[in-house]
C-alpha positions as CSV (number, residue, x, y, z in Angstrom):
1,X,-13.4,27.5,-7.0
2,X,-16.5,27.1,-5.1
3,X,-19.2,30.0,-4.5
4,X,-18.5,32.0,-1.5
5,X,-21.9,32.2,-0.9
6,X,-22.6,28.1,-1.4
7,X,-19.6,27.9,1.0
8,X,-20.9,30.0,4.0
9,X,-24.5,28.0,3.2
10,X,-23.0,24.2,4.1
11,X,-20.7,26.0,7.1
12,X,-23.6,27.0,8.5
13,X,-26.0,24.1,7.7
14,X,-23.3,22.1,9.7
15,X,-22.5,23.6,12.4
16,X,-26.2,24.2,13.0
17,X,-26.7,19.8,13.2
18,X,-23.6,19.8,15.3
19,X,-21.3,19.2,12.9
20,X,-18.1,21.3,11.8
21,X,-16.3,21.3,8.5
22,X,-12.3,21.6,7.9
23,X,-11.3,24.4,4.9
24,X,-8.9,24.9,2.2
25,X,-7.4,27.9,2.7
26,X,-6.8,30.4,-0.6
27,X,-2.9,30.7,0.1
28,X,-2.9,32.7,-3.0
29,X,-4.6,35.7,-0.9
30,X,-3.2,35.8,2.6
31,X,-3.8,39.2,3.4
32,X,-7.3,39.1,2.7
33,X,-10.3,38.0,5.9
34,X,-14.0,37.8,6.4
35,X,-13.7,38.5,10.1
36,X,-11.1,39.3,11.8
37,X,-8.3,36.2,12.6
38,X,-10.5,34.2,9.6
39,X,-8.1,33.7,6.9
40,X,-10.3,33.6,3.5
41,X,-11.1,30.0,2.2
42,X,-11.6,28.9,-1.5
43,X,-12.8,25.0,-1.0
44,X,-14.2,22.8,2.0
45,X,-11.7,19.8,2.8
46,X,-13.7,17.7,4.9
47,X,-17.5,17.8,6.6
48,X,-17.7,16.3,9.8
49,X,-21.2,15.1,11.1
50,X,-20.8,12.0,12.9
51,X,-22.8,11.7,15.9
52,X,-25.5,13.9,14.4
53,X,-28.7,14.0,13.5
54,X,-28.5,14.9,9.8
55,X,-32.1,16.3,7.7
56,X,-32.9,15.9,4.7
57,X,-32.0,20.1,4.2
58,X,-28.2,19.6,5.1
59,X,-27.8,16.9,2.3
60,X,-29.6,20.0,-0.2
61,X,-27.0,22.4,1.0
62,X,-24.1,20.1,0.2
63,X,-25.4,19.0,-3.4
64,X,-24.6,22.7,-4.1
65,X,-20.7,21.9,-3.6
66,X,-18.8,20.9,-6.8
67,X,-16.8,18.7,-4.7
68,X,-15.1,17.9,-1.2
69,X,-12.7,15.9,-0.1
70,X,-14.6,13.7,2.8
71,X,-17.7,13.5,4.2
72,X,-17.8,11.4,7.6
73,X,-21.3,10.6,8.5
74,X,-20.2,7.7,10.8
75,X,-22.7,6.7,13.5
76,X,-25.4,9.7,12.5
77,X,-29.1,9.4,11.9
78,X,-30.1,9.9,8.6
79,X,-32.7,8.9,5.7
80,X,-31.0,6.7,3.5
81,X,-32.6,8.3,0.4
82,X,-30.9,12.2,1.0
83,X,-27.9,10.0,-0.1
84,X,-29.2,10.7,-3.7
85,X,-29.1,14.2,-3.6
86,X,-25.5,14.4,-3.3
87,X,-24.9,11.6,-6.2
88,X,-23.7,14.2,-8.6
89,X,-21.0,15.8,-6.2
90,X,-17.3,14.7,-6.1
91,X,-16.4,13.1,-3.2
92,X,-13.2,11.3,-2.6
93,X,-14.2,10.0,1.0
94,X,-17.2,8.9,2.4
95,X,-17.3,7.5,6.2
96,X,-21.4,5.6,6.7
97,X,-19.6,3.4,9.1
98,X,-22.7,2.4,11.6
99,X,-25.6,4.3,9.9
100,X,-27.9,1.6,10.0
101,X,-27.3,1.5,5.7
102,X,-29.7,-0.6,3.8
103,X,-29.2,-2.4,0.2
104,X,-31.5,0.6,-0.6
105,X,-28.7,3.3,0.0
106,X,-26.3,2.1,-1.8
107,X,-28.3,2.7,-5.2
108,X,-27.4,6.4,-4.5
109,X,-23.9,5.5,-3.3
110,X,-22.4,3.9,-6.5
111,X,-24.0,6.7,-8.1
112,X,-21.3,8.6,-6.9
113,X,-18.5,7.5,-9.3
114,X,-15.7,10.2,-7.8
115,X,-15.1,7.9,-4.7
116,X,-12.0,6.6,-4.1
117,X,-12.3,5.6,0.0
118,X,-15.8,3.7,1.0
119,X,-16.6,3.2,4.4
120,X,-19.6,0.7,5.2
121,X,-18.6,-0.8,8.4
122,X,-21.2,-2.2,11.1
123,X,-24.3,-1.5,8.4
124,X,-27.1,-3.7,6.9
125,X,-25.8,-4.6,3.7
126,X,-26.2,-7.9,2.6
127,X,-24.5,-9.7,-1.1
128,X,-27.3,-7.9,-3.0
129,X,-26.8,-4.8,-2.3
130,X,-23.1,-5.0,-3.9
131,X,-24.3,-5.2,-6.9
132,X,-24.9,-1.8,-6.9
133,X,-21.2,-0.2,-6.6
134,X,-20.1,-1.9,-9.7
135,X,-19.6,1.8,-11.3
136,X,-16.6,2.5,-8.5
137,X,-13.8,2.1,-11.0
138,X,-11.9,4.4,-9.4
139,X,-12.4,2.8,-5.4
140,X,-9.5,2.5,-3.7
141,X,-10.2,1.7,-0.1
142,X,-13.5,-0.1,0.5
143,X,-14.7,-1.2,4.3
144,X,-17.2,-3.7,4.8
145,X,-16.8,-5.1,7.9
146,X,-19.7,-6.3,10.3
147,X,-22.2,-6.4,7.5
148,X,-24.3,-9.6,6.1
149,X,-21.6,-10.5,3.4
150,X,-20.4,-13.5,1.9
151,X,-17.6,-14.3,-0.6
152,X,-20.5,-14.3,-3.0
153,X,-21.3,-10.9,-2.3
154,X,-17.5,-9.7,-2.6
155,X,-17.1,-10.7,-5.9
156,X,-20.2,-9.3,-7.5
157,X,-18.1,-6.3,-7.0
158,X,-16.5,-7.6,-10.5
159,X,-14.2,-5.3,-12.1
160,X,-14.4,-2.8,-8.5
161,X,-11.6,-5.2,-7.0
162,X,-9.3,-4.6,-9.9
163,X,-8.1,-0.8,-8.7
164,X,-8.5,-1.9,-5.0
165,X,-5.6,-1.2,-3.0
166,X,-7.4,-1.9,0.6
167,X,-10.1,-4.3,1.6
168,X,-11.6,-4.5,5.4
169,X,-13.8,-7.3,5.3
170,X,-13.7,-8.4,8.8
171,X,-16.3,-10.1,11.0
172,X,-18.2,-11.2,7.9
173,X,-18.8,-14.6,6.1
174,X,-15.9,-13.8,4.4
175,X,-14.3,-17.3,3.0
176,X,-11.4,-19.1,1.0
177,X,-13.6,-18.9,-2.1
178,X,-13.4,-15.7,-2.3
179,X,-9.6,-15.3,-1.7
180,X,-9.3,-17.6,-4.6
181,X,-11.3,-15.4,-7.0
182,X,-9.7,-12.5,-5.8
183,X,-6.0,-13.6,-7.3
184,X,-7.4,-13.9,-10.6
185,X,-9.0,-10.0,-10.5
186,X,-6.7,-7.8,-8.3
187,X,-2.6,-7.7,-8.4
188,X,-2.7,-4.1,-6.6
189,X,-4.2,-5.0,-3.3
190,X,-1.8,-3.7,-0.2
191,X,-4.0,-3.9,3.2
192,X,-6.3,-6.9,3.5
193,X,-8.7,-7.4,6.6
194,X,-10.3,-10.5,7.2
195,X,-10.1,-11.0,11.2
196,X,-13.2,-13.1,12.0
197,X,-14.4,-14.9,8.8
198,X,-14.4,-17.8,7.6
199,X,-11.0,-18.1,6.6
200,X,-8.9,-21.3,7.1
201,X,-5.5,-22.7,6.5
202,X,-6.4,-23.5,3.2
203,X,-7.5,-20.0,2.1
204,X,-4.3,-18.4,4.4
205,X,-2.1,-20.5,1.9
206,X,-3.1,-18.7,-1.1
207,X,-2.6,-15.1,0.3
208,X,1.4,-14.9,-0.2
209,X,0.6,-14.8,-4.2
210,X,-0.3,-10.8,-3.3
211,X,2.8,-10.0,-3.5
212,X,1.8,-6.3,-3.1
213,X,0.9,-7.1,0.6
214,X,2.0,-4.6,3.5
215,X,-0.8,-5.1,6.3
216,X,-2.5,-8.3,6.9
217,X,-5.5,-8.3,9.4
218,X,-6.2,-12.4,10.1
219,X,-6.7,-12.5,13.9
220,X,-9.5,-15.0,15.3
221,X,-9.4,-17.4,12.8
222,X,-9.3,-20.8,13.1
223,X,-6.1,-21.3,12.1
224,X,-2.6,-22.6,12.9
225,X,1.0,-22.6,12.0
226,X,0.8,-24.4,8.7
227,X,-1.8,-21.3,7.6
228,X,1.5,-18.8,7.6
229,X,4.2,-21.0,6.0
230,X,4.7,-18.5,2.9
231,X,4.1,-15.8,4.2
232,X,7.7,-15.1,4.6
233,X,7.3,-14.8,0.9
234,X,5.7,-11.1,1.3
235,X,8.3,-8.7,1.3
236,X,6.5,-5.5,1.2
237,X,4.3,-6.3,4.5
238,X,5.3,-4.4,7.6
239,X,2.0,-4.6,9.7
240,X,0.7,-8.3,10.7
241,X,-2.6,-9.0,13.3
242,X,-2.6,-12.8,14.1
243,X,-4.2,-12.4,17.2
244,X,-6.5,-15.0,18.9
245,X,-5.5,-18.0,16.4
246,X,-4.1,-21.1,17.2
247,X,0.1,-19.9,16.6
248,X,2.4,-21.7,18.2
249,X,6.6,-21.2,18.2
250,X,6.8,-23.1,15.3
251,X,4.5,-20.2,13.2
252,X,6.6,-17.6,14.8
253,X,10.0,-19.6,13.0
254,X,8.0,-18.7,9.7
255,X,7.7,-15.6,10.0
256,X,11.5,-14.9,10.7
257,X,12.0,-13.9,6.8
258,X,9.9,-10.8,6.8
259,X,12.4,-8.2,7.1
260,X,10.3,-5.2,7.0
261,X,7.8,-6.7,9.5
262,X,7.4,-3.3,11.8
263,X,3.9,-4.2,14.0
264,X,3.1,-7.4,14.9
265,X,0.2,-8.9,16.8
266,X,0.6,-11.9,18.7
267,X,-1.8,-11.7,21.7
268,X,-4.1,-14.9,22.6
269,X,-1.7,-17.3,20.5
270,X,0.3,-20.4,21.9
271,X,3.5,-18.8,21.6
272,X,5.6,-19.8,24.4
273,X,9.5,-18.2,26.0
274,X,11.3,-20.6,22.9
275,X,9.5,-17.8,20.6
276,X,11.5,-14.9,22.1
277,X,15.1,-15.1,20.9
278,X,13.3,-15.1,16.9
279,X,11.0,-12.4,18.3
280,X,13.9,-9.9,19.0
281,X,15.4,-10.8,15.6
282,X,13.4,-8.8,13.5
283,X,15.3,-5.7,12.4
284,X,12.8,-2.9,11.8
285,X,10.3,-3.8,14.5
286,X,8.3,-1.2,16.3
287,X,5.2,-2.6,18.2
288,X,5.0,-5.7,19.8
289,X,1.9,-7.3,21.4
290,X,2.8,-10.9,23.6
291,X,-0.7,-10.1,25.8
292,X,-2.6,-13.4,26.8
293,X,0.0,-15.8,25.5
294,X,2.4,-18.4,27.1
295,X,5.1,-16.3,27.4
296,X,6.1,-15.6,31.0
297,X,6.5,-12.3,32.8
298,X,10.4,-12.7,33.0
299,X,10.0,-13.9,28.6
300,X,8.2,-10.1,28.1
301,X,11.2,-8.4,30.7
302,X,13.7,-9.7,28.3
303,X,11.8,-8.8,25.5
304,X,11.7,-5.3,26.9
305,X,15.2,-5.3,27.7
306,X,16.1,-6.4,24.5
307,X,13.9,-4.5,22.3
308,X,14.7,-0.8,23.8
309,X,13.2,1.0,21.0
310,X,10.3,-1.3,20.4
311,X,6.7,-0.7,22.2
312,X,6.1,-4.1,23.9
313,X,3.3,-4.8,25.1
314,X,2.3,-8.0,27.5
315,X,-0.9,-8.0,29.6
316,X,-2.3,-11.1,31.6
317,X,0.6,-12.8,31.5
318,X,1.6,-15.5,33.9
């Protein structure tokens, strides 16, 4: 249990930068309140400061805690180095999506061994800088999307991607390399994100050996039908982006095996009306997006028609 004195300190540090913070409430006491309608709280769940400008003071206040369940810092303005003074605090989640992160910062990150969700989208990083989160053992969820990373760079993270369970690494130079090396050091992973990269058929091909798979992220990729021949293979994945690539009918026939497929992205593919009959044949099925494809206003009526209990969605369609 956390000083009640520490815990009014980082309530009001917060709210003071324009933050707010989300509390644990001591069930154990429910009769008791500081004011009046404010249950008494034992623990802070969650700090919220994104959009803020965060000093130097607020990271002091914060090293104080013994833990807290996430810190989102996304899009804030901060100095890179306060990151050290809450290395020795237990954090499970840390959001420094778009914080203009440097190689630098992330000395003080993988200092912070507790983590087990990373969020370094939109940053600064570059294959360097990885080296220095190689103490995560217990990461779960890492983001790295929009940063200067290659495949190189992903697998410095070494014996990281072994516990990993989720990986964004979209929009970066993100290639079939580094899929490869991947089989050989994680069996765990469930979510993989690698829209925009440097992905190709040849890389797609080796993805259905993750048999753990449930969403797959591979949407503007330069890649066509013979990319997604096995993925029918991957019996656990439910949520599937293959937006923007070059699918025609005949990928949409491969995919007719996924039985638990429950959201899938189509839009700015080749698919044509022949895809719709195999499009309404998938039994679980919630969210549908046909949008800039070849597939004719009266093709995404049917589909509507057919699919009653299915969102369907089909914009700038001909």
């Amino acid at each position: 249990m956390e000083d009640r004195k520490v815990l009014k300190e980082v309530r009001k540090a917060v709210e003071a930068a324009g933050g707010y913070i989300e509390v644990i409430h001591n069930l154990k006491e429910p009769d008791m309140w500081d004011l009046p309608g404010w249950r008494k709280y034992y623990a802070i769940g969650s700090i919220h400061l994104e959009n803020c400008q965060v000093d130097k003071t607020i990271f002091e206040v914060i090293s104080k805690l013994n833990k807290v369940e996430s810190v989102f810092l996304h899009d804030s303005q901060f100095d890179e180095d306060a990151l050290k003074l809450v290395q020795n605090v237990n954090i499970y989640l840390l959001d420094l999506d778009n914080v203009s992160l440097h190689n630098e910062g992330l000395v003080h990150v993988g200092n912070i061994e507790s983590l087990d969700t990373l969020w370094l989208d939109g940053n600064m990083i570059t294959d360097e800088g990885l080296v220095y989160l190689g103490n995560l053992h217990n990461l779960n969820d890492l983001a790295l999307s929009k940063n200067n990373i290659s495949s190189q760079g992903v697998l410095k993270l070494d014996k990281v991607l072994y516990a990993l369970s989720c990986l964004n690494a979209n929009e970066t130079n993100f290639c079939d390399i580094a899929l490869e090396e991947m089989l050989s050091r994680t069996t765990g992973l469930k979510a993989l994100r690698i829209s925009g990269t440097q992905v190709t058929n040849s890389g797609m091909q080796k993805i259905f050996n993750f048999q753990n798979i449930e969403e797959l992220f591979v949407s503007n990729l330069e890649i066509d039908d013979d990319a997604i021949v096995n993925l029918r293979n991957l019996e656990k994945l439910y949520k599937l982006k293959l937006s923007d690539t070059n699918l025609t009918d005949v990928g949409v026939e491969h995919l007719i095996g996924i039985k638990k497929l429950e959201n899938l992205s189509l839009d700015g593919t080749k698919i044509t009306d022949n895809s719709i009959q195999n499009l309404i044949s998938f039994p679980k099925l919630g969210s549908l997006n046909i949008s800039r494809t070849g597939i004719t206003k009266h093709g995404y009526q049917y589909l509507k028609e057919n699919l009653p209990n299915v969102l369907v969605v089909g914009r700038d369609l001909k």
